[in-house]
LODRENLUM-300550 format. One record per residue (C-alpha): residue number from 1; x negated, y, z; residue in three letters. Coordinates in Angstrom, 3 decimals. Layout:
N
+-----+----------+----------+----------+------+
!  nr !       c1 !       c2 !       c3 ! rest !
+-----+----------+----------+----------+------+
! NUM !        X !        Y !        Z !  ALA !
...
+-----+----------+----------+----------+------+
//
This chain:
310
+-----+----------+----------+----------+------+
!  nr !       c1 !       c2 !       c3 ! rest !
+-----+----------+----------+----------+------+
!   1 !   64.063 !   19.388 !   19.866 !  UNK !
!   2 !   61.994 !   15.601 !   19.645 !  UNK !
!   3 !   64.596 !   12.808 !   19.087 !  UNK !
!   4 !   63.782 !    9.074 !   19.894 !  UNK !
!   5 !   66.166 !    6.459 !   18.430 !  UNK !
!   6 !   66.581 !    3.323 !   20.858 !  UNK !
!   7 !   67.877 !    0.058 !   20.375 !  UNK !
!   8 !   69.801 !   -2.264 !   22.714 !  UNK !
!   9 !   68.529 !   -5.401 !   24.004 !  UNK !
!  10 !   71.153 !   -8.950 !   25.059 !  UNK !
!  11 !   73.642 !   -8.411 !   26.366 !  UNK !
!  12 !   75.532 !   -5.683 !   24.004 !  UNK !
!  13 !   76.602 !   -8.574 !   21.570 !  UNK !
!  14 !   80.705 !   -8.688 !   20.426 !  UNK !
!  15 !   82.235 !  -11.507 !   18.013 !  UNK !
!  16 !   82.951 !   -9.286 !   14.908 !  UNK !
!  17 !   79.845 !   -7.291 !   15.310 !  UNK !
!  18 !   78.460 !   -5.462 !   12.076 !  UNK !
!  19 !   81.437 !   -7.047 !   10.382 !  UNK !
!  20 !   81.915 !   -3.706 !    8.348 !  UNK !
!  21 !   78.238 !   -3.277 !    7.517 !  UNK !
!  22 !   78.080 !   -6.418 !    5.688 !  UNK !
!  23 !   81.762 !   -6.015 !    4.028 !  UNK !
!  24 !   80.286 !   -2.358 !    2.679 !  UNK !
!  25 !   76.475 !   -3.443 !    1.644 !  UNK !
!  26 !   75.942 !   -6.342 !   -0.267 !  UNK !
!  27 !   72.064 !   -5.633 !    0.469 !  UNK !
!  28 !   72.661 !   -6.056 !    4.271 !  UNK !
!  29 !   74.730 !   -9.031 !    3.955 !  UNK !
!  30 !   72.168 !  -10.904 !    1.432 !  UNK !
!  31 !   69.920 !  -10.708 !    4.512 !  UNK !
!  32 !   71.743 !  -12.633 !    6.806 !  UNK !
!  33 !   72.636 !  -14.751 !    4.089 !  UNK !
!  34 !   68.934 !  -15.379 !    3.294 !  UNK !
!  35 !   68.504 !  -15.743 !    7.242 !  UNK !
!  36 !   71.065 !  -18.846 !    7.517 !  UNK !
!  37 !   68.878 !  -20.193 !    4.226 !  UNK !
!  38 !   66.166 !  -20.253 !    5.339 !  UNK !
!  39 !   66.816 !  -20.861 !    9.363 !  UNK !
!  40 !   69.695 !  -23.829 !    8.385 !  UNK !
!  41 !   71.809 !  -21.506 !   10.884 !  UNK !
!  42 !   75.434 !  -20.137 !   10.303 !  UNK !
!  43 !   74.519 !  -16.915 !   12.125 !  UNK !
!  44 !   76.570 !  -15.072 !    9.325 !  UNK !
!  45 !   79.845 !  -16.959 !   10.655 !  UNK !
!  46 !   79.114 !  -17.015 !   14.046 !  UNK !
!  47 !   78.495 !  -13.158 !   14.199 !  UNK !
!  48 !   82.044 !  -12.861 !   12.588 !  UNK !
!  49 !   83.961 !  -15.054 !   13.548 !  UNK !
!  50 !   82.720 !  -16.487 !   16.684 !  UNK !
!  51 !   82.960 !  -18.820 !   18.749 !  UNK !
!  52 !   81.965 !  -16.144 !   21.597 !  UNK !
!  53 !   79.806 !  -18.852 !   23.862 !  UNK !
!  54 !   77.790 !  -19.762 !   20.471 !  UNK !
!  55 !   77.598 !  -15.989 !   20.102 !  UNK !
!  56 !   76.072 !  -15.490 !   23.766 !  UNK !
!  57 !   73.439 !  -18.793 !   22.553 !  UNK !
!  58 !   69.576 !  -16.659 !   22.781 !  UNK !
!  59 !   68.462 !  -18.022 !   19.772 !  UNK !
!  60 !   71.698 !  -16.234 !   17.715 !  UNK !
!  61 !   71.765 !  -13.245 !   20.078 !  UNK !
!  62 !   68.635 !  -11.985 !   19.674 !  UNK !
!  63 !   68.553 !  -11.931 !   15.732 !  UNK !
!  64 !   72.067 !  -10.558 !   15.721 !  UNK !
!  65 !   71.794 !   -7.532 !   17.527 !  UNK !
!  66 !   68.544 !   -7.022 !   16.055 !  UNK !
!  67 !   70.473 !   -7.327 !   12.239 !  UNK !
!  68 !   73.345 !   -5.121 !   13.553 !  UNK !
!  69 !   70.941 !   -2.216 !   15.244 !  UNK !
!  70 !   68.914 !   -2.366 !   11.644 !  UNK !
!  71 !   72.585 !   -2.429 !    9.706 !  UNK !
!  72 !   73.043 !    0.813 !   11.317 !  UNK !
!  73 !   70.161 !    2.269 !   11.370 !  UNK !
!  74 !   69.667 !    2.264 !    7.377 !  UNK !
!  75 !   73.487 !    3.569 !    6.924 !  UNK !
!  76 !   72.660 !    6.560 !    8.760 !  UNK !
!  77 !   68.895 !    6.941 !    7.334 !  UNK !
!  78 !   70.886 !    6.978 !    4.221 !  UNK !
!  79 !   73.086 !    9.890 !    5.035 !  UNK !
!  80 !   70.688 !   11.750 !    7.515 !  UNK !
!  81 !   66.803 !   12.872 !    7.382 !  UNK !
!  82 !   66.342 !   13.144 !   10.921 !  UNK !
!  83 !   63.409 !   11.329 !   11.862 !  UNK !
!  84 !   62.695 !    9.942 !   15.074 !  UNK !
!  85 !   59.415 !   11.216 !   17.191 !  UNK !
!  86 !   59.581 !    7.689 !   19.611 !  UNK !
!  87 !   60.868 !    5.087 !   19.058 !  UNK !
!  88 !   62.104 !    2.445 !   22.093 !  UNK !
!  89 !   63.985 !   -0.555 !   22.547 !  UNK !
!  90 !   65.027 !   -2.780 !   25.642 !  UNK !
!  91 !   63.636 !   -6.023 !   25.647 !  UNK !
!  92 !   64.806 !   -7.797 !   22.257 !  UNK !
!  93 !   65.319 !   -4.019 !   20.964 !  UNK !
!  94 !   61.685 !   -3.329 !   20.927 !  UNK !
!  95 !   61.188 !   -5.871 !   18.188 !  UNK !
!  96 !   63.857 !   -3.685 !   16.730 !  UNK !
!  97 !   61.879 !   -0.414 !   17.064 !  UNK !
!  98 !   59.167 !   -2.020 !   15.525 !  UNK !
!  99 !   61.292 !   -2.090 !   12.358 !  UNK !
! 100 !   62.120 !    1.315 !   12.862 !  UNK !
! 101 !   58.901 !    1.957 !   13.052 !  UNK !
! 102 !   57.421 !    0.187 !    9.939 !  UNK !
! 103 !   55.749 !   -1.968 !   11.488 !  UNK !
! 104 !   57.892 !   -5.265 !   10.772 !  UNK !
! 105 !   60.042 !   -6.142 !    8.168 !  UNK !
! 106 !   63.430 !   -6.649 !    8.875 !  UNK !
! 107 !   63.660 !  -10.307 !    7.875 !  UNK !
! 108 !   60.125 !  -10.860 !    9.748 !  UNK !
! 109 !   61.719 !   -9.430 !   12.952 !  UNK !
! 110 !   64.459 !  -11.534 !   12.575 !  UNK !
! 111 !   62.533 !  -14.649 !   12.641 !  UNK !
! 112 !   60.659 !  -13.381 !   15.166 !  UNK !
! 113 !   62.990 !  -13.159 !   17.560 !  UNK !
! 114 !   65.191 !  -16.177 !   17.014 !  UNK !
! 115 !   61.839 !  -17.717 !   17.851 !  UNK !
! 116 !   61.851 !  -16.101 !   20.526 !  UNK !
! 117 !   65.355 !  -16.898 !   21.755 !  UNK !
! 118 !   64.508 !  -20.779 !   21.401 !  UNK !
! 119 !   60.924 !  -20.614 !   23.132 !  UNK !
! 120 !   62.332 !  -18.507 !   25.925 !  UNK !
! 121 !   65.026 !  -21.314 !   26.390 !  UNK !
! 122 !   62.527 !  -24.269 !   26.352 !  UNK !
! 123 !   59.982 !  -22.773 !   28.291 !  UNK !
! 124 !   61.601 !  -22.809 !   31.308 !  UNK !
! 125 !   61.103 !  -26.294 !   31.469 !  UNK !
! 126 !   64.082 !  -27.786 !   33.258 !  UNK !
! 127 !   63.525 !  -25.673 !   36.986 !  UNK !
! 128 !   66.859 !  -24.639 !   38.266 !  UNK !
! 129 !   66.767 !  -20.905 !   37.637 !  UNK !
! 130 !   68.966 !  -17.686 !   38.086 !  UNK !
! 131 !   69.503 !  -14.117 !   36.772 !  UNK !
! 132 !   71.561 !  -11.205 !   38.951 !  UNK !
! 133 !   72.052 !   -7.705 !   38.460 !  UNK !
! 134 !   71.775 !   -5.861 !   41.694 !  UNK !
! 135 !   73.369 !   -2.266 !   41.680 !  UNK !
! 136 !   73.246 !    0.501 !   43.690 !  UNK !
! 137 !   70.309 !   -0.062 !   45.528 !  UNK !
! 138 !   66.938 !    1.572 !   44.692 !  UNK !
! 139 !   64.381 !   -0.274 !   42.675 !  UNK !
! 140 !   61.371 !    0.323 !   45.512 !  UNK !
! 141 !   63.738 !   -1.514 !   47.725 !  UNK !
! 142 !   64.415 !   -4.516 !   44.960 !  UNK !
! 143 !   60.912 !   -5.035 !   44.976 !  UNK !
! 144 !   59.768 !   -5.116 !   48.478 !  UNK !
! 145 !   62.617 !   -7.623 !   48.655 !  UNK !
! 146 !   61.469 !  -10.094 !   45.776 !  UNK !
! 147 !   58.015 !   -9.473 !   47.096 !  UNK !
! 148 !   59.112 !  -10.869 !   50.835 !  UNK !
! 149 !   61.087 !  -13.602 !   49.458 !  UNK !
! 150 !   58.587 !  -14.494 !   46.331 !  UNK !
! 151 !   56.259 !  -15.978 !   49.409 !  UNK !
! 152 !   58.512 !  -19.100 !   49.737 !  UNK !
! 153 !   60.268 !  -19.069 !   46.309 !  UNK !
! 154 !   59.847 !  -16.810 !   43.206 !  UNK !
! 155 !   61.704 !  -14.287 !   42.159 !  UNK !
! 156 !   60.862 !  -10.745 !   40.947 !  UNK !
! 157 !   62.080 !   -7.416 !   39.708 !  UNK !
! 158 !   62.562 !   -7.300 !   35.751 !  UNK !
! 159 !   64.994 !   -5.253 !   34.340 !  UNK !
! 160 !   64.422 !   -1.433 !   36.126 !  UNK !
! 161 !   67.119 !   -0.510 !   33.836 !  UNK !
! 162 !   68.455 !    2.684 !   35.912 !  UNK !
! 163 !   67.212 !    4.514 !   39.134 !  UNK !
! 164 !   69.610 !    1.794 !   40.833 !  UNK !
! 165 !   70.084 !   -0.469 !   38.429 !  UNK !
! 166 !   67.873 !   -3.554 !   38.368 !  UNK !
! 167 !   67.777 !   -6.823 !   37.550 !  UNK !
! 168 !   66.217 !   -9.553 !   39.418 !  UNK !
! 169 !   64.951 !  -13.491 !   37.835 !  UNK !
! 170 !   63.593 !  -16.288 !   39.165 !  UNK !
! 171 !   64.582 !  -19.773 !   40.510 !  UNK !
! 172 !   67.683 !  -20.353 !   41.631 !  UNK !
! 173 !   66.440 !  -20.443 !   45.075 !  UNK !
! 174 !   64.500 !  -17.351 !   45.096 !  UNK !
! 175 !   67.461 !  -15.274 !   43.323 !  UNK !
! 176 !   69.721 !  -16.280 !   46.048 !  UNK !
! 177 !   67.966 !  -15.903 !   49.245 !  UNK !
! 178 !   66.657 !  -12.007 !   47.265 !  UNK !
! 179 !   70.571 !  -11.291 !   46.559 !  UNK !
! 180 !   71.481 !  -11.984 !   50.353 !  UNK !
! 181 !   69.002 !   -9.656 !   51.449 !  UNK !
! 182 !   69.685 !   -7.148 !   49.080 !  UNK !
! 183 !   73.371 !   -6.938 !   49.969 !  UNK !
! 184 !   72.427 !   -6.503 !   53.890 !  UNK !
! 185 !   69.838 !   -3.829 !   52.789 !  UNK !
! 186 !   72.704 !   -2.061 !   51.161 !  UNK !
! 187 !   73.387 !   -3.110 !   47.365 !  UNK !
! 188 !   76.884 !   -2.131 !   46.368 !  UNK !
! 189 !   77.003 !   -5.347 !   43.863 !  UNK !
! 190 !   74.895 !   -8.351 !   43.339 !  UNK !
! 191 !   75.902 !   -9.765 !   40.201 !  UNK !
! 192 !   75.250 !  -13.016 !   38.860 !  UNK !
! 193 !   73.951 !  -13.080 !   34.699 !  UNK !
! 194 !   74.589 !  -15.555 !   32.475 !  UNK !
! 195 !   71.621 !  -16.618 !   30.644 !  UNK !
! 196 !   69.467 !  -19.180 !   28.767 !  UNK !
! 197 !   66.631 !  -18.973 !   31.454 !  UNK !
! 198 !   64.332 !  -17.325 !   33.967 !  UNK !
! 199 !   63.767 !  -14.557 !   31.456 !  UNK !
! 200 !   60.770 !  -11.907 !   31.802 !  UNK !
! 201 !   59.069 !  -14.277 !   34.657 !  UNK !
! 202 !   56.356 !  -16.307 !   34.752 !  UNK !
! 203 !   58.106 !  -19.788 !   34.873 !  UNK !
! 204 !   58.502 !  -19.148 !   30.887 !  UNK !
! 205 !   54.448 !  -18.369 !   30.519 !  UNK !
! 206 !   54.176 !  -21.316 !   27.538 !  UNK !
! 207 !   56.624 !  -19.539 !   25.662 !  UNK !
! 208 !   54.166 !  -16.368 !   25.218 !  UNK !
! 209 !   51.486 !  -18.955 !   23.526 !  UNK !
! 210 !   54.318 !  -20.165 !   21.486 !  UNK !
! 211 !   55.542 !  -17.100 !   20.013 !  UNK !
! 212 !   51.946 !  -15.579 !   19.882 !  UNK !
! 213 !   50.957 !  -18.167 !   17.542 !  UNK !
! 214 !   54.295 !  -17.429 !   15.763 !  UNK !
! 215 !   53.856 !  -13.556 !   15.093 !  UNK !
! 216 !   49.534 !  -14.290 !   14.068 !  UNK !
! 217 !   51.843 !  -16.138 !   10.752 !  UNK !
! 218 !   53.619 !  -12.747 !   10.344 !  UNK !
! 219 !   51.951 !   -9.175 !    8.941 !  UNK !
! 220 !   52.207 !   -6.106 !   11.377 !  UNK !
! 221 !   51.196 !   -2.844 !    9.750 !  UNK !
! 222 !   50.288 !    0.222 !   11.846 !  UNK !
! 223 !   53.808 !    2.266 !   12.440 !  UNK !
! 224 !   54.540 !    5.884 !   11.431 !  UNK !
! 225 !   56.417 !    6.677 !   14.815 !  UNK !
! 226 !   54.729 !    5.752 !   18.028 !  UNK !
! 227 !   56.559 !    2.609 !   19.758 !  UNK !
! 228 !   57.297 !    3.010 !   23.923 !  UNK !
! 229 !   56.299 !   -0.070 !   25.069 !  UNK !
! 230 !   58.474 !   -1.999 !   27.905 !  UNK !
! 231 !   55.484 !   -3.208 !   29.040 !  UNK !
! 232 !   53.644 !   -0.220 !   29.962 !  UNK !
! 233 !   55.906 !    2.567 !   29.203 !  UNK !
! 234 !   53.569 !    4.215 !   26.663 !  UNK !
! 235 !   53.449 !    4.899 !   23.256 !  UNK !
! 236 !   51.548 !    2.377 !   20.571 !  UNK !
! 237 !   50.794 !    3.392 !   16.472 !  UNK !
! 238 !   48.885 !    0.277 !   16.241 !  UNK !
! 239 !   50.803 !   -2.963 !   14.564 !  UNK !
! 240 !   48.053 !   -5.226 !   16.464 !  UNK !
! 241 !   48.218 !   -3.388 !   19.901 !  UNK !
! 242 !   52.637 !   -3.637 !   19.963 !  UNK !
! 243 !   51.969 !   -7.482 !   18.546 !  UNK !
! 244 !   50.132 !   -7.944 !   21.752 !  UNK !
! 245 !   52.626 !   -5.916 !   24.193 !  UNK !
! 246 !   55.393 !   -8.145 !   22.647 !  UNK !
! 247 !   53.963 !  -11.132 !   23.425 !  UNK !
! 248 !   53.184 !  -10.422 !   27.074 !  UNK !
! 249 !   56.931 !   -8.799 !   27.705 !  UNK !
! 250 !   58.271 !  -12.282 !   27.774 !  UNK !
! 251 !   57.013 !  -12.576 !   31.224 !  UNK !
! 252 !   56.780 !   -8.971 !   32.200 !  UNK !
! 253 !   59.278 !   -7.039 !   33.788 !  UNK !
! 254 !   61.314 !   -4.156 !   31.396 !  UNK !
! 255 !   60.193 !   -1.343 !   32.443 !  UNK !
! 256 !   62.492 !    0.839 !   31.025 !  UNK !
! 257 !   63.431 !    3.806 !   33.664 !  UNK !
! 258 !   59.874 !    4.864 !   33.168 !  UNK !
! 259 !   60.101 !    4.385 !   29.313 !  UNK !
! 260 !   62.892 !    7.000 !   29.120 !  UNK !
! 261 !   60.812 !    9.233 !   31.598 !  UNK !
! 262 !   57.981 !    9.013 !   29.745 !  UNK !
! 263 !   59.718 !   10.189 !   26.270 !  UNK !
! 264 !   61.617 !   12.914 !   28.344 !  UNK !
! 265 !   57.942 !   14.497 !   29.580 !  UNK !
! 266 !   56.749 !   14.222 !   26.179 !  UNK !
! 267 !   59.713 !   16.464 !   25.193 !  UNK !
! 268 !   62.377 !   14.343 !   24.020 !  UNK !
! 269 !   65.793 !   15.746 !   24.663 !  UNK !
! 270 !   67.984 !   13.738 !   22.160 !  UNK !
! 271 !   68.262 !   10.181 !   22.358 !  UNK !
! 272 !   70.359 !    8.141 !   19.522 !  UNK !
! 273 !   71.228 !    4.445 !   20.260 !  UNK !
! 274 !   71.916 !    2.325 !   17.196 !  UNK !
! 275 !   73.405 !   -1.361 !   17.679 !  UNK !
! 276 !   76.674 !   -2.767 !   19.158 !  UNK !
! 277 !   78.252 !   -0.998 !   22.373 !  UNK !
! 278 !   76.717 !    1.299 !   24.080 !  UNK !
! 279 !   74.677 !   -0.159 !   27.128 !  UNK !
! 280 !   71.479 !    2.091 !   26.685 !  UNK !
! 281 !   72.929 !    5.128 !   26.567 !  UNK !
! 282 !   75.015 !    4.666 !   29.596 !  UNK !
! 283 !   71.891 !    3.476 !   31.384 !  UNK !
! 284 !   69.826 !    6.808 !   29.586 !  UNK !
! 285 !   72.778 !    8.860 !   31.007 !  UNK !
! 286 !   71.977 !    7.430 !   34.496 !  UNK !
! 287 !   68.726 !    8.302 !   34.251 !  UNK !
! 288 !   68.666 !   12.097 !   32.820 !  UNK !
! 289 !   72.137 !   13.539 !   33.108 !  UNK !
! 290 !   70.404 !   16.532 !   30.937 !  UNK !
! 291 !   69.797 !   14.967 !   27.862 !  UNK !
! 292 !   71.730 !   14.147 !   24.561 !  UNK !
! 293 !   72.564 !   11.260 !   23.932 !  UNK !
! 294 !   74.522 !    9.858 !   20.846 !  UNK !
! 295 !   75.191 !    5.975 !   19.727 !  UNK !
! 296 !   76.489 !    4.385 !   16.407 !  UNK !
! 297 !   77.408 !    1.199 !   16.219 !  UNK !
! 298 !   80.364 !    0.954 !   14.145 !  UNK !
! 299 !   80.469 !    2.392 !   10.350 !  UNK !
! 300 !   83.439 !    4.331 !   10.533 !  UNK !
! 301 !   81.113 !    6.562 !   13.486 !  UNK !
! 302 !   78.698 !    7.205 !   11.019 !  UNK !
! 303 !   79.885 !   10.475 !    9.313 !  UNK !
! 304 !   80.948 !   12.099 !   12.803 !  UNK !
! 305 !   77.218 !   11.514 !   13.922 !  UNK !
! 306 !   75.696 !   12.973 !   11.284 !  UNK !
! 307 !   77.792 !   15.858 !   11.721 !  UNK !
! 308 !   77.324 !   16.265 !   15.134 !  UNK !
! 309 !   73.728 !   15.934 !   14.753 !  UNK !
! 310 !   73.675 !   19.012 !   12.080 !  UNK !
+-----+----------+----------+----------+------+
//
């Protein structure tokens, strides 16, 4: 049986979040610690103790999921030999894999990506912009309908994150003329998002210069478990060839229906989710009800996983 381990992307953040990772390592805490050194950030407090909307800020999202997926990812690599044949994460998660991988460090990828939250955010430039997830409605009919409506004012499919399951981005314009067609072509919801910007578009191109020039400062070594890109859905060994998929994701849609699919063909029947909640496996479940699927994200988990996965 092939295993990947995946790794959630924004979104799955909670105030109090890897809270008993820290309390039981003194190693993982002294990374975080070193973080808010070196960044002049209170990420450490903020991840504890909140407030919630500084919590939800990209620039402290991104690094904390990415510290909490690692937290529990080394608890259980401590208990448990498994080893993963993919590796995958969804959006800000596959910076993640790459650790999982050995292809980053874990303080590198944490830098990385609170890079990334800020150049995401100033990118955008000041255009009036929009996220929404649109549900129940297939993607081929998502696209056609950003496609008609990305004539006048852009918007696009970026997030396939289920069969019917996707999320749309653009302006605000283009997001809202897309989500009134969507609902008359049949979408059970069409949610609004609340985010920092026009995310996985192209009205947030400068920020792929920005954070190229960022990750050329930063070592990636070839990995010892392929990464599934969300750019192309296929696997990478090469630390170069993922440094160059990661930049071009900012403005590329997720594609992570056919990421899953991909891993399943190959053979994978067991998917493990580390990080807080459990958003990918519900969307994995949606996608292959046949598969296993398990998720830690809290310590106390940990020794019922391992178990189960015996």
């Amino acid at each position: 049986m092939k295993t990947a381990f995946v790794f959630p992307g924004q979104g799955a953040q909670y105030v109090g979040m890897a809270a008993d990772y820290i309390a039981k390592f003194p190693e993982f805490a002294a990374v975080l610690d070193s973080f808010d050194e070196s960044h002049n950030s209170q990420l450490r407090q903020i991840i504890s103790e909140g407030p919630e909307e500084a919590l939800k800020e990209t620039r402290f999202t991104q690094p904390a999921i990415l510290f909490h997926s690692i937290c529990a990812l080394k608890a259980f690599e401590a208990k448990c030999q498994l080893k993963p044949d993919f590796v995958a994460g969804h959006s800000l998660g596959e910076f993640t894999a790459l650790v999982a991988a050995g292809m980053l460090t874990w303080q590198d990828a944490m830098h990385l990506v609170h890079k990334r939250g800020e150049f995401m955010i100033k990118a955008n430039a000041g255009v009036p912009f929009a996220m929404a997830a649109v549900l129940g409605l297939e993607a081929a009919v998502v696209s056609q309908v950003c496609a008609e409506v990305a004539r006048t004012s852009l918007v696009m499919a970026v997030n396939f994150n289920t069969p019917i399951q996707t999320v749309i981005s653009g302006t605000e314009e283009g997001v809202a003329k897309a989500s009134e067609l969507l609902k008359a072509k049949g979408a059970k919801r069409v949610l609004p998002l609340t985010v920092g910007g026009p995310f996985h578009t192209p009205l947030i191109e400068s920020a792929t210069g920005w954070l190229s020039a960022e990750m050329e400062a930063v070592p990636f070594s070839d990995g010892t478990v392929p990464v599934v890109s969300n750019l192309d859905a296929a696997p990478a060994l090469s630390g170069a060839e993922n440094r160059y998929k990661l930049e071009r994701q900012i403005i590329s849609p997720v594609r992570w229906v056919e990421s899953v699919q991909y891993m399943i063909e190959e053979g994978v029947q067991r998917f493990v989710e580390f990080g807080p909640q459990k958003v990918l496996s519900g969307m994995i479940k949606n996608i292959d009800k046949d598969v296993q699927i398990w998720n830690l994200d809290k310590l106390e988990e940990l020794d019922a996983l391992v178990e189960a996965l015996r």
